[in-house]
C-alpha positions in Angstrom: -30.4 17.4 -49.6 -31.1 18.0 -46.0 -33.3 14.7 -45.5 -30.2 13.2 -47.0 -27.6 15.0 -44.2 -30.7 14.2 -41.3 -30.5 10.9 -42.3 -26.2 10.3 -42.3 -26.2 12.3 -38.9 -28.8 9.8 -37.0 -27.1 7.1 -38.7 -23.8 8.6 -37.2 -25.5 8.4 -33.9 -27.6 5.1 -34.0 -23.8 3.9 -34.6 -21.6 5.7 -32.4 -24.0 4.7 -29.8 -24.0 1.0 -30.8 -19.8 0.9 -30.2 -20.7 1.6 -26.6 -24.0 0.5 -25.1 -24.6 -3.1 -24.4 -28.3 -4.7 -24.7 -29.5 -5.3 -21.7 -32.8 -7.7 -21.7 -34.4 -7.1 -17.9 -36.6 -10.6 -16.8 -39.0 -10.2 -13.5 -40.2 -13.2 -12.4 -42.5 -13.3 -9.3 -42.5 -16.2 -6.8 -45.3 -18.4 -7.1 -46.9 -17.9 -3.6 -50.4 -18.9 -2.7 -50.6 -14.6 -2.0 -50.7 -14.1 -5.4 -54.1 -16.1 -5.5 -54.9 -13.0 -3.4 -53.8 -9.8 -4.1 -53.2 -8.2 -7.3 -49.1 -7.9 -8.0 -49.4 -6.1 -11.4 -49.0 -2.5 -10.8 -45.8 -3.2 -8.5 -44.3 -5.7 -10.5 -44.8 -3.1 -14.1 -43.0 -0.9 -11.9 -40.3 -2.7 -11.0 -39.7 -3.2 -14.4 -39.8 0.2 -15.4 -38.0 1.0 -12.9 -34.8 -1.4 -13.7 -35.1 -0.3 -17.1 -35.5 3.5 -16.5 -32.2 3.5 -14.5 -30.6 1.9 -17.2 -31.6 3.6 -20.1 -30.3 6.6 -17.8 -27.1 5.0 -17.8 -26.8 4.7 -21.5 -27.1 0.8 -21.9 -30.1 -0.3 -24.4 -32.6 -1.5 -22.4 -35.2 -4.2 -23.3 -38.0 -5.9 -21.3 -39.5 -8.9 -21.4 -43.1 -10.3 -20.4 -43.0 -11.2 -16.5 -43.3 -14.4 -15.3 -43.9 -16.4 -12.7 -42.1 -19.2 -11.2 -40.4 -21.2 -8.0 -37.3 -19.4 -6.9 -35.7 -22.5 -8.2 -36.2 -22.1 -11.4 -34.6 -18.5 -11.3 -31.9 -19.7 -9.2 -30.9 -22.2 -12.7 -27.8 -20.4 -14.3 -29.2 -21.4 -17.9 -32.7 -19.3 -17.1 -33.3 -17.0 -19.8 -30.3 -17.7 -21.6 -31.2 -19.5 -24.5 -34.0 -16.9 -25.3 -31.5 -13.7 -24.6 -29.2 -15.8 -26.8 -31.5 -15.4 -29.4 -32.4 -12.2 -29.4 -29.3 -10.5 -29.1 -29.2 -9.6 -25.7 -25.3 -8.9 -24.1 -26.6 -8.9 -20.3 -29.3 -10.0 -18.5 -30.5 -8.6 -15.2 -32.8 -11.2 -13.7 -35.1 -9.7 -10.8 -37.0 -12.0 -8.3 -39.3 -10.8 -6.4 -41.3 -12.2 -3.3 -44.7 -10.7 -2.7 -46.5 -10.4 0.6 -49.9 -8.8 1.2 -50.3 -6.1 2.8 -53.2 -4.8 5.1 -56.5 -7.3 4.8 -58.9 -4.4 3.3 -55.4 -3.8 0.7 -55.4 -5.8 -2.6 -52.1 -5.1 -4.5 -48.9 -7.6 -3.7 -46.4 -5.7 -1.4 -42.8 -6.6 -2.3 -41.4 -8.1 0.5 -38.0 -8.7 -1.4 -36.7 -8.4 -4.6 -33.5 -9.9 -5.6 -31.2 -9.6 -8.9 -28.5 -11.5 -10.8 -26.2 -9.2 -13.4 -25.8 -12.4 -16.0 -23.3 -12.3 -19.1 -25.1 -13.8 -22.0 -21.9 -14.7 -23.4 -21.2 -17.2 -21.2 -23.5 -17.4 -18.4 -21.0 -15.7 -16.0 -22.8 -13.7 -13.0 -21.3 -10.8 -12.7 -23.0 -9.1 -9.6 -26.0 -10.0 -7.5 -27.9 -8.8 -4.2 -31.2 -8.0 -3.1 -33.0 -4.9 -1.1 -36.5 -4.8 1.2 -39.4 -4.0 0.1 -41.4 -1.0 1.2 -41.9 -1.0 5.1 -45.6 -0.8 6.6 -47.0 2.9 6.0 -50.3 4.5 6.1 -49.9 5.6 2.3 -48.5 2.4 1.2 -51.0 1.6 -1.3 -50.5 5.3 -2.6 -47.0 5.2 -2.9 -46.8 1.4 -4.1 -46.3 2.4 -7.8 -43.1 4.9 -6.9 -42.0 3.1 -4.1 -41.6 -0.5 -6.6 -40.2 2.0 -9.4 -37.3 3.1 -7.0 -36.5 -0.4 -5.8 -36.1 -1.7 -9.3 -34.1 0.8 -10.1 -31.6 0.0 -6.6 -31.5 -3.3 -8.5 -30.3 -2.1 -12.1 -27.9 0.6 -10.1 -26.4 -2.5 -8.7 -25.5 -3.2 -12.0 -24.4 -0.7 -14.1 -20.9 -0.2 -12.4 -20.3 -4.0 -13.4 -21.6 -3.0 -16.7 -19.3 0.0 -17.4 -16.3 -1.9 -18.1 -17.0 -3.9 -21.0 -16.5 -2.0 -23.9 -17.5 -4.5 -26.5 -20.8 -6.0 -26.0 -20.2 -9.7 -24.9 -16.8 -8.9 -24.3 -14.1 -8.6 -21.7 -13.2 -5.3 -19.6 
């Protein structure tokens, strides 16, 4: 009997929580620079990632991430990138990170962020709905130390961007 009452009140949850978060897929794509041939950009570019997603999981949205990629700002720039895909899977929103590496001291091998930009994208219909874009970390002594935190909050500045946009729409797909 009490597996059966455990079971109807995280149903009753899984639901109630469903009539007000939106799916939210998160896609980092990194610029295709000749750095990258370089310097390392994985450990900033997972943290960017977690970052965004962290900040909106705090928010309350369902948050889902995706593999990154790597492309010409171009291609991130198309209003049809990632679409089709989030389409298919489900996904309400999309916030769509860009980020442009640049190394850092000579003896340093991780990618520095030098910017990272972000679109808030209705799946819907393709609408963008916010966009903007912060600095990365300046110069530092500890900057390879602190690269891991340092990405985390700036992906996290870039979901923040988006959750007040986000907190309108009631329905997912729908209108405020």
């Amino acid at each position: 009997m009490s597996k059966r009452i455990a079971s109807l009140v995280a149903l009753s949850l899984a639901l109630s929580l469903a009539a007000w978060a939106h799916t939210v897929g998160v896609v980092l794509v990194e610029e295709d620079l000749p750095v990258l041939a370089l310097a390392d950009s994985a450990l900033a570019s997972e943290a960017l990632s977690t970052g965004a997603l962290d900040a909106l999981f705090d928010a309350g949205q369902i948050a889902v991430g995706s593999p990154v990629l790597r492309a010409p700002r171009a291609a991130w720039i198309d209003p049809a990138f990632a679409l089709k895909d989030a389409r298919e899977g489900w996904v309400d929103f999309l916030v769509l990170l860009f980020v442009s590496y640049r190394q850092g001291e000579p003896r340093e091998t991780p990618a520095i962020p030098g910017t990272l930009s972000w679109r808030l994208v209705r799946v819907a219909d393709g609408a963008v709905l916010e966009s903007g874009s912060v600095a990365g970390p300046p110069d530092s002594p500890d900057l390879v130390a602190k690269l891991a935190d340092s990405s985390r909050a700036l992906g996290a500045v870039a979901a923040k961007g988006c959750i007040a946009k986000l907190d309108p729409f009631r329905t997912p797909g729908g209108k405020p």
